[in-house]
C-alpha positions in Angstrom: -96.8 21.1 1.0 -98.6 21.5 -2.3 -95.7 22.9 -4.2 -93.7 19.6 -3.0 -96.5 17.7 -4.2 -95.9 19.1 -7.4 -98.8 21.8 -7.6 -97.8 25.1 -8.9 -98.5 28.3 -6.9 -100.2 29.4 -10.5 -102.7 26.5 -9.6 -103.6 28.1 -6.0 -105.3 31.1 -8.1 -108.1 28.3 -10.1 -111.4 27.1 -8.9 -110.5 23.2 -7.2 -113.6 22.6 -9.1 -111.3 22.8 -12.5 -108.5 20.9 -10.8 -108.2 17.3 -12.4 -108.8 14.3 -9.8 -105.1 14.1 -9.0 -104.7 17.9 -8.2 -107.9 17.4 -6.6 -106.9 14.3 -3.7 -103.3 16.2 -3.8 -105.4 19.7 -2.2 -106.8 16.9 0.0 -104.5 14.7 1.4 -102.6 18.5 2.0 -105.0 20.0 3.6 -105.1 16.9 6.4 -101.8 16.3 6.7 -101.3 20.1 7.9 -104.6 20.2 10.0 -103.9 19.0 13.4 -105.8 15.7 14.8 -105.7 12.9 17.1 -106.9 10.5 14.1 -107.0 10.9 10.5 -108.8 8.5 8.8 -108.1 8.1 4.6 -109.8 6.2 2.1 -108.1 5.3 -1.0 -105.1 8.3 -0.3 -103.4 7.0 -3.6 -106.1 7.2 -6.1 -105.1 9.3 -8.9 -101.7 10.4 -7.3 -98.3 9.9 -9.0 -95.3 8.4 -8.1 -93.3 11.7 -6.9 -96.8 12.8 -4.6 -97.0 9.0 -3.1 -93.2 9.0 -2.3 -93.5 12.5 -0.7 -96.8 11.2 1.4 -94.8 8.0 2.1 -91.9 10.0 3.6 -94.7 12.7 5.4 -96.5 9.2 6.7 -93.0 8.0 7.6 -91.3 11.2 9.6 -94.1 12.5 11.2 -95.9 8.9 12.1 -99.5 10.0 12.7 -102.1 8.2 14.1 -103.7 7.0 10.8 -106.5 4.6 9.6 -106.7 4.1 6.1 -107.9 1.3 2.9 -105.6 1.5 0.0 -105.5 -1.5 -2.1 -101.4 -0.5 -2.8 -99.7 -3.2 -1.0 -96.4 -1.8 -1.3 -97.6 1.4 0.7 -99.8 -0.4 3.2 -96.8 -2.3 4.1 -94.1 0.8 4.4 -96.3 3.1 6.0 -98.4 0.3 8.6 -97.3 -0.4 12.0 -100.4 -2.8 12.0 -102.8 -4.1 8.9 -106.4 -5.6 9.3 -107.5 -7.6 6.4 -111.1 -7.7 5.5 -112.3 -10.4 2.9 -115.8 -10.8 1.4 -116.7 -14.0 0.9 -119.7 -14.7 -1.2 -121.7 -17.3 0.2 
């Protein structure tokens, strides 16, 4: 999974504390998409990821359809990947 996101098997021989924040939420969203669970809940899954690593998670999301509650401010990939959105706004009173 981390190869197809576009982390080198040199990289699986470093620290993850000397991984840069992409590398770092790449290792992460990797590590739950392989772990198996009734619910997996995301915040932000985009943040810091590049084009190639959100298509490949779009097409993961996509194929595999987990059950999967998540805030991402990408409206684009809340509306591919949803089957249902809840909008939260703040209103300052």
């Amino acid at each position: 999974m981390l190869v197809k996101m576009g982390v080198s098997n040199l990289e699986f021989e470093k620290d993850i504390q000397n991984f840069s924040e992409g590398q770092k939420k790449k290792v992460l969203i990797a590590k739950s998409i392989t772990e198996s669970a009734d619910i997996y809940i995301w915040d932000e899954p985009l943040n810091y990821i590049d084009i190639l690593t959100r298509i490949q998670i779009e097409e993961a999301l996509l194929k595999y359809k987990p059950t999967l509650i998540f805030v991402e401010h990408d409206e684009t990939f809340v509306k591919k990947v949803s089957t249902k959105i809840i909008e939260i706004n703040h209103l300052d009173s």
